[in-house]
N, C-alpha and C positions, 0 to 999 in steps of 0.2 A: 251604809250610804243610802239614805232615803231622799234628801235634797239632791238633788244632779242638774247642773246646768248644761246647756248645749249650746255651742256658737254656733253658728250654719244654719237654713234652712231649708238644705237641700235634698238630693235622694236620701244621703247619706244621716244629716240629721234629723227628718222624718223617720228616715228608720230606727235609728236609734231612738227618739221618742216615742214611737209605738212598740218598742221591744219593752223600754223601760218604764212605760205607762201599765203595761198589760202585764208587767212582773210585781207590780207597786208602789215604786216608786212616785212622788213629786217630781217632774220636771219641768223647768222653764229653759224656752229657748227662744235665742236672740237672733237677728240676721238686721241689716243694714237695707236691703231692700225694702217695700213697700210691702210686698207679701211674700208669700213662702211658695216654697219652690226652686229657688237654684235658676241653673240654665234651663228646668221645666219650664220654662216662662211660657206667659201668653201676654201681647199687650193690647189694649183696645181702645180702637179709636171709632168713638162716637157706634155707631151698627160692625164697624169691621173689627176682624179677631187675627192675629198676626201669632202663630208658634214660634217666636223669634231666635228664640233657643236652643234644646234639644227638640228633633224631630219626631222621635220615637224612640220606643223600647224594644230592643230583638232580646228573646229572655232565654239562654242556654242550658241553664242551669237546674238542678232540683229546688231548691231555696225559692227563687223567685216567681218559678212556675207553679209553686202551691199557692201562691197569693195570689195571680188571677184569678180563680173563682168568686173569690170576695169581692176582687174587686170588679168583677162585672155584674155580681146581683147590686150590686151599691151602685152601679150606674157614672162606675167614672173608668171604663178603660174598658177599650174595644179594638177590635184588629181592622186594621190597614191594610187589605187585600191587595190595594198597589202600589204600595211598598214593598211587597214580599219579592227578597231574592231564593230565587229556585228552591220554593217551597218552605225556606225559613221565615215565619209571619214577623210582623211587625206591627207592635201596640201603641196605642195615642190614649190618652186620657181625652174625657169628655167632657163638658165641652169643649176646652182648652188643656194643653198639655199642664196647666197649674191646677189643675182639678182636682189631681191624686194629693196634691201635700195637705189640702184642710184635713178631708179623710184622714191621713195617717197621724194627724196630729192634735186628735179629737183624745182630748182627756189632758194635756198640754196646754202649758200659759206659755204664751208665746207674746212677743215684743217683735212688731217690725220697726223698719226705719231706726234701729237700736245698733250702732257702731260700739262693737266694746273693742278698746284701743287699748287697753293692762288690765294685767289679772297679777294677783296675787294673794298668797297661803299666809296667816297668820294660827294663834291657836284656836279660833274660832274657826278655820276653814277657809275657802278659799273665796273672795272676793273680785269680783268684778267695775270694771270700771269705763265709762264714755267719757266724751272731748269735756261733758258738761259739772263730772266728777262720778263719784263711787256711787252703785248702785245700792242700795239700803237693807237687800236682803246677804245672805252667807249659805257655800255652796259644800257639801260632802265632797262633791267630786267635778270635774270641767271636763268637757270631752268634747274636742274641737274639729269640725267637718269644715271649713274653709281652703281654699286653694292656698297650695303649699306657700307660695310667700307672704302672701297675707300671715298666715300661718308662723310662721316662720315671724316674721314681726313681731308680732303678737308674745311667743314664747320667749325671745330678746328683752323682749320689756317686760317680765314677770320679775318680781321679789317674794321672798321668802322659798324660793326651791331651786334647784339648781335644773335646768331645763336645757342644756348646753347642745346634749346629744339631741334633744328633738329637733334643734336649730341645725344640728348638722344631718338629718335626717332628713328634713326640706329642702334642704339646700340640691339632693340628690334628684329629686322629680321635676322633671320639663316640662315647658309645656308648648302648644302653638295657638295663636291666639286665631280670630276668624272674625272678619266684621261681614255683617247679616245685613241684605237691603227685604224692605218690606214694601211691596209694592201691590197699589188696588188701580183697577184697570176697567174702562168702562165697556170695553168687550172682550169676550172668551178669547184666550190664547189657540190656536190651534197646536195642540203639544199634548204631549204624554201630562199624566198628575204628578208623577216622580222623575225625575231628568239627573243621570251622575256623568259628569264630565271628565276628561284622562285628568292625570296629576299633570301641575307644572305650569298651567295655562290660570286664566283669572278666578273661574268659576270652578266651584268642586260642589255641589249639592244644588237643584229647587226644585221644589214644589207646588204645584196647586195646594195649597191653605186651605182654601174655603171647598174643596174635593173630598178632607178628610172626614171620617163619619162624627156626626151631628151638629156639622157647621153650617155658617150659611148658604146655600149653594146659589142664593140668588147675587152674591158678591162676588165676582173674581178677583182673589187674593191669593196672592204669590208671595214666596222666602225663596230668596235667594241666597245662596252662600259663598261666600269668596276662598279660593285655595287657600289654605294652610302659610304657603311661603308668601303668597302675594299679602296676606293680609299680615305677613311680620313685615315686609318692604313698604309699605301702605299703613301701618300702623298708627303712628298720627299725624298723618290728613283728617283735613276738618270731615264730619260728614259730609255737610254738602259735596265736596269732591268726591268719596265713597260710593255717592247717590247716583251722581253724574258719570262716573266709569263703570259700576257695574250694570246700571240700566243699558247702558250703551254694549257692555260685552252680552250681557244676557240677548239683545236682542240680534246682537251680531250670530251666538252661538244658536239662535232660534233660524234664521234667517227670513224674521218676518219685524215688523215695526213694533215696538212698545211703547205705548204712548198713556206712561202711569195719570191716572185723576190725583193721585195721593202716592206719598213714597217716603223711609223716613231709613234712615241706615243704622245700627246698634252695632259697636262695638263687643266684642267677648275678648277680654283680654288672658284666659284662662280656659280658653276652649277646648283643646284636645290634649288627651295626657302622651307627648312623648317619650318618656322615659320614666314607668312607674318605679315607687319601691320596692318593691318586688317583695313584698310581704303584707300580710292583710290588714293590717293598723300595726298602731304603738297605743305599751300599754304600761304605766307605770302604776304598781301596787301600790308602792311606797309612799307618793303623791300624789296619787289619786287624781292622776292626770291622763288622758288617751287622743288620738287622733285618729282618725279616719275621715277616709274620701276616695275618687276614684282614682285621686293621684298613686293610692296605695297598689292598686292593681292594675288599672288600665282605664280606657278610657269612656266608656260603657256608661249608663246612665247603670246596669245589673250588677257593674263593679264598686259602686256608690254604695250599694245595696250588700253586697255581699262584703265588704268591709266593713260596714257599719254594724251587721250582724256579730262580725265577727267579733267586735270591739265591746259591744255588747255582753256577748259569752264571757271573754275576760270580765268585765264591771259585775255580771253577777255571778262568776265564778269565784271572784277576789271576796264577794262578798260572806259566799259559803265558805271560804278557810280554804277551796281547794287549787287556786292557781297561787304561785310564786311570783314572785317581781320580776321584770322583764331581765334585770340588769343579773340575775342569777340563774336566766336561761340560758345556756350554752348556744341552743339553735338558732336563735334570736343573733340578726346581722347589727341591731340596734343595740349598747347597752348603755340603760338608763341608770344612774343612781340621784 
C-alpha cells in the first residue's frame, strides 16, 4: 500500500498523514473545508483571529507528549498558562489553533474544499468520487477521519466491498453539537481570559481569544460557547438569533454590558463525542479500508490523535504481513468481512 488516501483533515487525518508520510508512503488527502484542521479552526476577519473551534489541547498521554517538543521548536504550539486546571497545562497552536495541521501535513497533497460523496473498490483499487464525478487518480487503501455520520453516509454509498458493519459501527457514536459566538469588542471585558460555566444553563465555555499567546492583544476578542443541550434545543435557529441570545447570556453571566463592534455565530454540528466506540479505530485488511476519529475514543482533540495513531500501526502493520483482518480477531467488538 504505497497510494493511501485520507478523507478528513483533522487531528485525526493530520496524524495519520504524517505517520504515513514519514513511513513512505504517497498520501493525498481530501476535506470539504477551505483548510485543514477539523474543529482546529481559526477564522479571520479582516486584523481579527477567532479559535472558533477547539480551544485547546490538554495532552495526557505518552504518545502526544513526545510531540511537543517538535512542535514548539517549529513554532506552532505553546502553553496556555490560563487555561490550566490545577496544574494540568493547556496547549494552543500558534498563531491560530489551525497552525498545527499545515506542519503535520508537510510531505502531503492535500485537496481542500474537496467533498468526496462515494467511494468505491474495483480491480484497480479503490476510487474516489465528488458531487462533480470520479476523481482521476486510484487509491491502495481509504482511511476515513470524518465524524461518524458523515461517515457513516459515506460507507452506505460505496460499491464493490461490503462495508455493512462499519455503517453499523457509526451508527454507535453520539455526539452533541455546540454553536460558538465570536465576538470583537471595542473595550476590554473586565473578566477572567477563561470563564466555565455550571452545566444546564446557556453558556458552557469563553475566552479572551486575543489573551492566548501570540495573538493580537491589542483586539479584544472573545469565543463564546453555548451548553451542549441548549445548543441541540437551539440547533437550527438562524445565526442571527444564536448571535442575539448568546451575547445577551454572556453579558447577563458577566454582569457587565457587551456591546460587540463585530460578532458572527458557527455552528459545530459534531462537537463533542458523547458516546465513543470504545475501541481505537476500525480496520479492515481485506479491504483496505479503516476509520478513525475521536468518535473512536472520546472527545479530546489527543483522542483524534491517539486513534489515528493507532489506525496507522494496523496500515503498516497489515502491510508487513504481521496484523490479521479485523473480522478474524476475536477481541475486536466490530467484525468486518
Amino acid at each position: 500500500m504505497h497510494n493511501i488516501a485520507v478523507i478528513g483533515a483533522g487531528m485525526a487525518g493530520c496524524t495519520l498523514a504524517r505517520r504515513l508520510v514519514d513511513a513512505g508512503r504517497r498520501v493525498h488527502v481530501f476535506d470539504k473545508g477551505r483548510a485543514a484542521g477539523g474543529r482546529m479552526a481559526t477564522r479571520v476577519a479582516g486584523r481579527l483571529r477567532f479559535d472558533h473551534g477547539a480551544q485547546f489541547m490538554s495532552v495526557r498521554g505518552d504518545a502526544m507528549r513526545a510531540r511537543l517538543p517538535e512542535w514548539q521548536r517549529a513554532g506552532v504550539l505553546a502553553r496556555w498558562p490560563q487555561a490550566a486546571v490545577d496544574g494540568d497545562e493547556r496547549w494552543v497552536a500558534v498563531p491560530g489553533m489551525n497552525a498545527l495541521a499545515p506542519r503535520m501535513l508537510w510531505g502531503a497533497e492535500f485537496s481542500a474544499q474537496t467533498l468526496i460523496d462515494a467511494l468505491g473498490a474495483d480491480r484497480f483499487g479503490w476510487w474516489l468520487a465528488e458531487e462533480s464525478g470520479m476523481l482521476p487518480d486510484c487509491f491502495d487503501a481509504v482511511l476515513v477521519t470524518v465524524p461518524a455520520p458523515q461517515a457513516a453516509a459515506l460507507f452506505a454509498r460505496s460499491t464493490g466491498a461490503d462495508l455493512h458493519s462499519f455503517v453499523e459501527a457509526m451508527q454507535r457514536i453520539r455526539y452533541a453539537p455546540c454553536w460558538t459566538l465570536m465576538l470583537a469588542l471595542s473595550e476590554r471585558l473586565d473578566a477572567a481570559d477563561c470563564l466555565r460555566f455550571p452545566a444546564g444553563g446557556v453558556l458552557n465555555w469563553a475566552a479572551r481569544d486575543s489573551g492566548k499567546p501570540q495573538r493580537d492583544g491589542s483586539r479584544e476578542c472573545w469565543v463564546v460557547h453555548a451548553d451542549p443541550q441548549w445548543s441541540q434545543q437551539h440547533l437550527e435557529c438562524e445565526p442571527e438569533q444564536i448571535e442575539a441570545l448568546l451575547t445577551a447570556a454572556f453579558a447577563e453571566a458577566l454582569g457587565q454590558a457587551v456591546e460587540p463592534v463585530q460578532r458572527c455565530a458557527h455552528r459545530w454540528r459534531y462537537a463533542r463525542v458523547l458516546e465513543p466506540l470504545g475501541q481505537p479505530c476500525l480496520w479492515d485488511a481485506d479491504a483496505r479500508l479503516g476509520y478513525a476519529s475521536d468518535g473512536c475514543l472520546g472527545e479530546r482533540i489527543e483522542d483524534a490523535f491517539d486513534s489515528a495513531n493507532a489506525l496507522a500501526d494496523r496500515v503498516l502493520a497489515a502491510e508487513a504481513g504481521l496484523a490479521r483482518p479485523m473480522h478474524l480477531a476475536a477481541e475486536q467488538h466490530v467484525h468486518l468481512r
